[in-house]
C-alpha positions as MATLAB code, in Angstrom:
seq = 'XXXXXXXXXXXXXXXXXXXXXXXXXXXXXXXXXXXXXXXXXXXXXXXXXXXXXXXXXXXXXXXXXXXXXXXXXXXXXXXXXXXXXXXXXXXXXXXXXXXXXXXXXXXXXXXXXXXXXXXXXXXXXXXXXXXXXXXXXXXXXXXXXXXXXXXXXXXXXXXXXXXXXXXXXXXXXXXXXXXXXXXXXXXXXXXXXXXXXXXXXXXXXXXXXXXXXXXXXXXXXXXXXXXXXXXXXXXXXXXXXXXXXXXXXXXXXXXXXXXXXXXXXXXXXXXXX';
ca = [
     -14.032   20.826    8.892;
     -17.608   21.545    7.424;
     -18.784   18.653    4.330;
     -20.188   20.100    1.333;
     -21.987   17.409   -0.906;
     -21.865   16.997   -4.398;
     -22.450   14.032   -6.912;
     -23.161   11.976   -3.914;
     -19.943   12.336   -3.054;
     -18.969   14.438    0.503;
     -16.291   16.748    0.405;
     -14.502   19.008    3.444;
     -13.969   22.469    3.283;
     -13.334   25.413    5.927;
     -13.260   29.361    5.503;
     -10.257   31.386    6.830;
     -10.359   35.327    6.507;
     -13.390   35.172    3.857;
     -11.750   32.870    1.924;
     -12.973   29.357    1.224;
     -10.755   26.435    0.946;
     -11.843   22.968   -0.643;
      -9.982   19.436   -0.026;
      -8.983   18.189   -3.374;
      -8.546   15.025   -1.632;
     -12.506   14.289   -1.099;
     -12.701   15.289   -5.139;
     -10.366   12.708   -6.106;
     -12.160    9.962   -3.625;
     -15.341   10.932   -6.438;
     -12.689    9.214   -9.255;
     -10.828    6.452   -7.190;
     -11.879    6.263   -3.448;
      -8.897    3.759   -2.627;
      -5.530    5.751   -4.944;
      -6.879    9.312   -4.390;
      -2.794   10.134   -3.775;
      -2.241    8.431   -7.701;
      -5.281   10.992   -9.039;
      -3.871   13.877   -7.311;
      -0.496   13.383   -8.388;
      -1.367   13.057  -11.843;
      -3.749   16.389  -11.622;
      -0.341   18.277  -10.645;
       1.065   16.910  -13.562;
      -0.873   18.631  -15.851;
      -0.193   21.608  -17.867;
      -3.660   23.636  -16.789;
      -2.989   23.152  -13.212;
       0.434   23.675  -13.134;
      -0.312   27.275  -15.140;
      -3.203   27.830  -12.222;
      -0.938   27.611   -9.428;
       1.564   29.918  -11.106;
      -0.769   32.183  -11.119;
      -2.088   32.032   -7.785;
       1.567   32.272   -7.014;
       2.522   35.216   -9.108;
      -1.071   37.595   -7.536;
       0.179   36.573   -3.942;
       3.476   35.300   -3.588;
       5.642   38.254   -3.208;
       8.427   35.983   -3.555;
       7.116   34.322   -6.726;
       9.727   33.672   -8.959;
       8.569   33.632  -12.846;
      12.233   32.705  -14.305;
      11.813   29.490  -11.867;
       8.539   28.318  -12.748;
       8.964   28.631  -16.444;
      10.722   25.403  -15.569;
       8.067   23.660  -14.320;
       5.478   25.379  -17.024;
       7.539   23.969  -20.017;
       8.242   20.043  -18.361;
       4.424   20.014  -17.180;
       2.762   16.759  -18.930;
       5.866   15.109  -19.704;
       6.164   11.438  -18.833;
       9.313   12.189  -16.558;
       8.174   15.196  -14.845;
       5.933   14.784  -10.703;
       4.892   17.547   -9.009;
       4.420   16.877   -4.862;
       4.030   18.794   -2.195;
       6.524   19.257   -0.076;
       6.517   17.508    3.336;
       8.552   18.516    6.388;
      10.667   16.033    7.500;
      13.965   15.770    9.157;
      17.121   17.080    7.040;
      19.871   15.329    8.580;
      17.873   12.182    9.193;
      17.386   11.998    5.330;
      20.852   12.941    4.391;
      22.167    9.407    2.346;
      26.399    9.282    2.969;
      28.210    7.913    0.243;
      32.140    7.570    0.793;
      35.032    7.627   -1.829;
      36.951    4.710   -2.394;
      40.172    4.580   -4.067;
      39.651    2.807   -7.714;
      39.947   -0.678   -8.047;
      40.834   -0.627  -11.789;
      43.520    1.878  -12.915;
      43.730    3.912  -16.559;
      46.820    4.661  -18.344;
      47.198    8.320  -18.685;
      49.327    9.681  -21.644;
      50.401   13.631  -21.913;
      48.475   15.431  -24.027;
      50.639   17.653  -25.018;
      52.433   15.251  -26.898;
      49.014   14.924  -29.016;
      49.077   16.109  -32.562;
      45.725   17.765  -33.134;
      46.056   18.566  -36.388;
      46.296   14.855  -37.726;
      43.163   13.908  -36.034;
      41.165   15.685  -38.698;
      38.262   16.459  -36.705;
      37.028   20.752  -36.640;
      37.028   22.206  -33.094;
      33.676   22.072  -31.431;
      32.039   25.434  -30.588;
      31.191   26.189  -27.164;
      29.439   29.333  -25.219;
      31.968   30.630  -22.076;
      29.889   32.206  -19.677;
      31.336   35.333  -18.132;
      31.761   36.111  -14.526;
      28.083   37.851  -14.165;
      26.365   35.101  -16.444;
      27.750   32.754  -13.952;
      26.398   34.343  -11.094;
      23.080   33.894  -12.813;
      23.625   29.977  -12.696;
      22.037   28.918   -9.025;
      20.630   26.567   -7.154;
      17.225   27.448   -5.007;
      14.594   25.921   -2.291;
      11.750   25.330   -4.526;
       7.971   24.533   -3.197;
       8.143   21.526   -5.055;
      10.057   18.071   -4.814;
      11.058   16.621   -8.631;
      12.452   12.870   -9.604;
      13.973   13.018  -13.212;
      14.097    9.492  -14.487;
      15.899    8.260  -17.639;
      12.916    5.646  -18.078;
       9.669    4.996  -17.597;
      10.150    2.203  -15.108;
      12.660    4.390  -13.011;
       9.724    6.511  -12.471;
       7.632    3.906  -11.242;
      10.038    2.529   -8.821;
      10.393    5.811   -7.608;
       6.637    5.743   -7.069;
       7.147    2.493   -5.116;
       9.845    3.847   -3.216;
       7.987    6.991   -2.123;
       5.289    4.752   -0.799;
       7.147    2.267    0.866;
       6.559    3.077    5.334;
      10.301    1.418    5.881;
      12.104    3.975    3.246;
      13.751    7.131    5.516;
      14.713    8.574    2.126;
      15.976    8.013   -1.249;
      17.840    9.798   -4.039;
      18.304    9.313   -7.887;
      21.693    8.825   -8.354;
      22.884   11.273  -11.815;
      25.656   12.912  -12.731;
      25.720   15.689  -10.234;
      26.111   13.054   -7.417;
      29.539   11.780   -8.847;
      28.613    8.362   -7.214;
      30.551    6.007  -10.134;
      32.076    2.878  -10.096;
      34.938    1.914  -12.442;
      34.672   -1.309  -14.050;
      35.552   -3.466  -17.048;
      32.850   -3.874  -19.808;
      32.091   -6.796  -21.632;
      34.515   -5.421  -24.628;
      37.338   -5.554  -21.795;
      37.240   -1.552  -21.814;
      36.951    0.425  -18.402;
      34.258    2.479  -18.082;
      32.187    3.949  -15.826;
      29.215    2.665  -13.895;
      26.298    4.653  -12.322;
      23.634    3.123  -10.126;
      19.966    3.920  -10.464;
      19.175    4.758   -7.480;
      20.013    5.595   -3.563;
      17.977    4.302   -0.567;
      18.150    4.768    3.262;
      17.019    2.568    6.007;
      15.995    2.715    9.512;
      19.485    1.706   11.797;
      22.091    3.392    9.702;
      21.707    0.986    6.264;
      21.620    2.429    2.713;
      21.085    0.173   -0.191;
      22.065    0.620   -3.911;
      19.668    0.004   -6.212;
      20.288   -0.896   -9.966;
      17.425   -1.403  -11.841;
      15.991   -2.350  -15.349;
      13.911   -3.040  -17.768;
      16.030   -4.880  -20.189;
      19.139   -6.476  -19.232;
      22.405   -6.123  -21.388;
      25.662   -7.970  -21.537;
      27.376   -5.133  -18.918;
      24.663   -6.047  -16.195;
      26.714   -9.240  -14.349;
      29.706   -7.472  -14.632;
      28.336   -4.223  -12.962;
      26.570   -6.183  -10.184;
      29.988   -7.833   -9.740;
      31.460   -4.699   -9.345;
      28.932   -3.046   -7.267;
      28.931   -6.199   -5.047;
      32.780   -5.970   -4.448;
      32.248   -1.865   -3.535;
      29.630   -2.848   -1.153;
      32.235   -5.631    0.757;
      35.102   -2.880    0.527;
      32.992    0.169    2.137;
      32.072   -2.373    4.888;
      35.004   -3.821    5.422;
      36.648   -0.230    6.483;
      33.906    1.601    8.212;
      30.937    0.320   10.620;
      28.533    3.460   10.709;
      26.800    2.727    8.168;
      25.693   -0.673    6.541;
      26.066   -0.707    2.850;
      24.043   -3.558    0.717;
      22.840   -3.611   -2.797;
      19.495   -4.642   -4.933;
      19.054   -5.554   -8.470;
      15.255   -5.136   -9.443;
      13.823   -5.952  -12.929;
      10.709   -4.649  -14.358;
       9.370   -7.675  -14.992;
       9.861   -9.287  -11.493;
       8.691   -6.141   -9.706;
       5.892   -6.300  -11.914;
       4.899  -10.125  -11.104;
       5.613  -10.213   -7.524;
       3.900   -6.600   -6.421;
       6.394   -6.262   -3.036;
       4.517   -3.690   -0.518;
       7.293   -2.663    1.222;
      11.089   -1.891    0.394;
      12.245   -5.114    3.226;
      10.386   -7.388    1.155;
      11.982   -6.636   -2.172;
      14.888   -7.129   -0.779;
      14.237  -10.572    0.506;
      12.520  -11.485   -2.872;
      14.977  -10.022   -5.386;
      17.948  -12.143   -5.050;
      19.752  -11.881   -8.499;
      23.810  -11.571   -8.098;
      23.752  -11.900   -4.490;
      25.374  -14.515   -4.280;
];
């Protein structure tokens, strides 16, 4: 690769078919020569370059798909939105199994056509029923791009952490879609139900479950007791796979600075035992 320099600073490039090609990674080194992966990141963040790329994309992708990337146009800039490249890996190394267990705490169900309506005084909420064609509209697609959606600030830094960590084979933010839930009783003795942060594979078949945050509430013992008890179950009836769980606080994770995902665990201790 031929060095170009500029600012004192060099920087690679190489032509292919009478088109030049710079490396964005000896530009950031000119800002931050140690986190030139935290300065790119954040450049793909931003509105102007994510608005450059579609257009690169749009005069020659063929492919290009404007109705997709409007997506990523109108979340560029936000706090939860990260823009990577994506890296070849493995697909079925990376795959995170999560079994079904049967509930440990059981609801009462009552018929509900037994249930006056009319006495409840509440007016019918309005909702939009797709038809048959708008639904085929409604699909799922390999993008360029990899996306983590956190519901906080700090999620999105552990992700971060995560991501870096050499030990981590994968991980996944656990949300609705997943259905991964736990039942459990709340601190006002209802059941509800419980959804971990976050899901993390290991080298020799382990996955962990991590719950973390940034402020913890009354509910917090009682899901870690829960989780805990899932973790013992899952284990007790299978032996593929080695189930464990994590709780990580911002503030620890903060204090302590762990560089790799085996050393948090070691360090963060809480409702292990």
């Amino acid at each position: 690769m031929a060095k170009i320099k500029v600012l004192n600073q060099e920087i690679g490039y190489y032509s292919q078919r009478d088109t030049d090609f710079i490396c964005i990674t000896g530009m950031a080194r000119y800002k931050d020569e140690k986190r030139t992966d935290y300065i790119i990141q954040n450049w793909l963040r931003n509105r102007n370059t994510i608005e450059f790329v579609g257009l690169s994309e749009q005069l020659n992708n063929p492919g290009f798909n404007p109705i997709e990337f409007e997506g990523f146009r109108v979340q560029a800039g936000l706090n939860s939105f990260s823009l990577t490249a994506k890296r070849k890996k493995d697909i079925d190394a990376l795959d995170i199994e999560i079994p079904v267990l049967t509930p440990r705490v059981y609801r009462e169900y009552k018929n509900l056509g037994d249930l006056d309506t009319g006495a409840l005084g509440h007016q019918p909420v309005a909702f939009w029923q797709f038809s048959e064609e708008e639904q085929r509209e409604i699909v799922f697609k390999d993008i360029t791009f990899n996306r983590i959606i956190g519901d906080s600030h700090f999620e999105l830094l552990f992700a971060r952490f995560l991501d870096d960590c050499d030990d981590v084979v994968s991980f996944a933010k656990n949300y609705l879609a997943v259905r991964f839930k736990l039942d459990y009783v709340n601190a006002d003795g209802d059941i509800s139900n419980y959804y971990p942060d976050f899901l993390v594979k290991l080298s020799g078949n382990r996955v962990f479950i991590v719950e973390t945050k940034g402020q913890e509430d009354l509910d917090v013992p009682l899901k870690m007791r829960r989780l805990r008890q899932w973790c013992e179950d899952i284990n007790r009836v299978q032996a593929e796979v080695k189930y464990d769980f994590v709780y990580v606080d911002e503030e620890s994770l903060e204090r302590y600075k762990p560089s790799s995902f085996g050393q948090l665990v070691d360090g963060f201790r809480e409702y292990k035992e």
